[in-house]
C-alpha angles and dihedrals in degrees: 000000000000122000133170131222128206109241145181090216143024099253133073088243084056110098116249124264110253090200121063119190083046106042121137089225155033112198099188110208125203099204085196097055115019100240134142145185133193126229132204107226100164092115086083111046094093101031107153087216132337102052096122084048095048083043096063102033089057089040092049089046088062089063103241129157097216151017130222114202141135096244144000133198131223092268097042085050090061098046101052097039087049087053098048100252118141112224118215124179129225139188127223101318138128121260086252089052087048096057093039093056088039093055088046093048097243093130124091124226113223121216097201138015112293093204135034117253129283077036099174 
């Protein structure tokens, strides 16, 4: 399964990103191999509007089956459900801590947005 986290940084000891839309940056996760790959996500960091939107459409893209992030809007919501992707929210944590929790199904998926949107 892959799955990609919201992070602050670009590496699994970096804290994950509680926005999600504008998160620095996307740390994609293979749970059968073990592999990951780093995305640049600072395009949307000051996104007027549509970063949520942009965010999901880019993570969907990767082809992963789920996000890992500290909070998604109402936009967001709808780009990554129509596209398949589970959503599960995580407190403070590193990267390493999310997928830990998220392998041991301490994370909980989310079935609508938990903020509004522009949620800073």
């Amino acid at each position: 399964m892959k799955i990609a986290i919201t992070a602050q940084e670009k590496d699994f000891s970096s804290q994950i990103d509680l926005r999600f839309g504008r998160a620095k940056w996307i740390i994609v996760f293979n749970t059968e191999t073990g592999d990951s790959e780093a995305h640049n996500n600072e395009v949307n960091l000051n996104a007027a509007q549509g970063a949520g939107i942009q965010t999901g459409s880019n993570i969907a893209n990767l082809g992963v089956d789920a996000v890992i992030t500290g909070n998604v809007g109402p936009n967001a919501f709808k780009t990554l459900s129509a596209a398949g992707v589970k959503i599960f929210l995580a407190e403070k944590q590193t990267v390493a801590e999310a997928v830990e929790s998220f392998k041991t199904g301490k994370l909980k998926e989310v079935d609508n947005a938990n903020v509004e949107g522009h949620w800073i």
